[in-house]
C-alpha angles and dihedrals in degrees: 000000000000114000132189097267094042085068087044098059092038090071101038093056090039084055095035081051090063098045116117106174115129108257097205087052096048092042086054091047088047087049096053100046082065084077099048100040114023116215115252114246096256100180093025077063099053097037089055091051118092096225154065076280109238114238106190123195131222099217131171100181143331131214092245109041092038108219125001102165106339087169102047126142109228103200093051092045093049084056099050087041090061094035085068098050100273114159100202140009117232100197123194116226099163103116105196105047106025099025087234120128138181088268097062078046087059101038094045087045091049101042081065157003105256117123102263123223123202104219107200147126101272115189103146139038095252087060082063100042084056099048082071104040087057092056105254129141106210139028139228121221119170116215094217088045102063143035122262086249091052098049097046093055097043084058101057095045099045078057091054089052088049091239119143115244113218110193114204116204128182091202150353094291091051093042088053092053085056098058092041084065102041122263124159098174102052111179114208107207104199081206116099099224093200086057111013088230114136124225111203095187097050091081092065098043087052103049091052076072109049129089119267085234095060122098103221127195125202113227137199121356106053117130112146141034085259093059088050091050094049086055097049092055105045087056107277113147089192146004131222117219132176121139099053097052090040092059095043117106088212098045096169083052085043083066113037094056088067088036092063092041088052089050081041097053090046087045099045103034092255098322114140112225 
């Protein structure tokens, strides 16, 4: 049966097939622009907050909620995201699907200084090699949507670009595949991609799998400070978050009510406030 992500990738890898760019010569330029324009420390930003650190998203649309803010300014919403307490910024540059592209990634990342994920469908090594060039300081690869082979490559060489990798799982296979390869920031997304359903639960079951050293993010789904507080305890070091600040009419205040729930749950052993 064809999914949603099955028509996602379908494009991505259709596009990724017609690019002739030279991949030693893009990795050299990607390698280069470390230099000029450092990456920013991703997970050493999330591990310093208190939290559950807040990662808010710059997104335009999505395929199964239709138009959020098709007409949003990035730059003026990354501001009003840290303004309200926001770690880190996951910004949208797939086109087709989510209306995003590599210029909301620059301006978000510009307007402050908040570690910038590029928060795309990745299924080759230019696609990494991109995610750099475009100034972003972490990668997202999504464990059903790639071979073992692949993700295992995009992952060392996202780490010789000094991008954070973070790895999204549905469940504790995938979840095992991410960690063979490598992964140290696994990402749970509590959205089936295949349906665009959201299991609030799937969060919870996944983490009781996953390694005490590894910096997990909660994904899809979080809408409220009990939901923050759920995922603290239950071991998340940070939320991502994008629908329900894009829709608020006080972003910065969008932010800063889960911000205060995530100081709340490390200051009060899990206890929402």
């Amino acid at each position: 049966m064809s999914s949603y992500l099955d028509g996602i990738l379908a494009w991505h890898r259709a596009r990724a097939g017609l690019d002739r760019r030279d991949l030693s010569a893009l990795a050299e330029l990607a390698a280069a622009s470390v230099a000029s324009d450092p990456p920013r420390p991703f997970v050493a930003t999330l591990e310093e907050d208190p939290g559950p650190a807040i990662i808010a998203e710059v997104k335009r649309r999505s395929p199964s909620k239709g138009d959020l803010d098709p007409d949003l300014d990035p730059a003026s919403l990354a501001r009003e995201y840290a303004a309200g307490g926001a770690a880190c910024l996951s910004v949208l540059t797939d086109s087709p699907h989510f209306g995003g592209s590599a210029e909301d990634l620059a301006g978000a990342r510009a307007a402050t200084n908040l570690p910038v994920l590029r928060k795309d469908f990745t299924v080759c090594e230019a696609d990494v090699c991109d995610a750099r060039l475009m100034g972003a300081d972490a990668v997202l690869l999504i464990v059903a949507a790639l071979g073992d082979d692949e993700l295992r490559r995009f992952v060392e060489l996202a780490g010789t670009l000094h991008l954070a990798s973070l790895v999204e799982v549905h469940d504790l296979e995938e979840a095992e595949r991410a960690l063979s390869a490598g992964a140290q920031l696994i990402g749970v997304n509590q959205r089936d991609l295949r349906t665009f359903e959201v299991d609030t639960a799937r969060a919870e079951r996944v983490a009781a799998g996953l390694p005490a050293d590894t910096v997990k993010v909660a994904e899809s789904g979080i809408r409220s400070r009990e939901d923050v507080s759920r995922l603290g305890d239950a071991g998340y070091d940070a939320v991502l978050v994008g629908e329900l600040f894009v829709r608020s009419s006080d972003r910065a205040e969008a932010v800063r009510a889960l911000r205060i729930s995530a100081r709340s749950v490390a200051a009060n052993g899990g206890a929402p406030v």
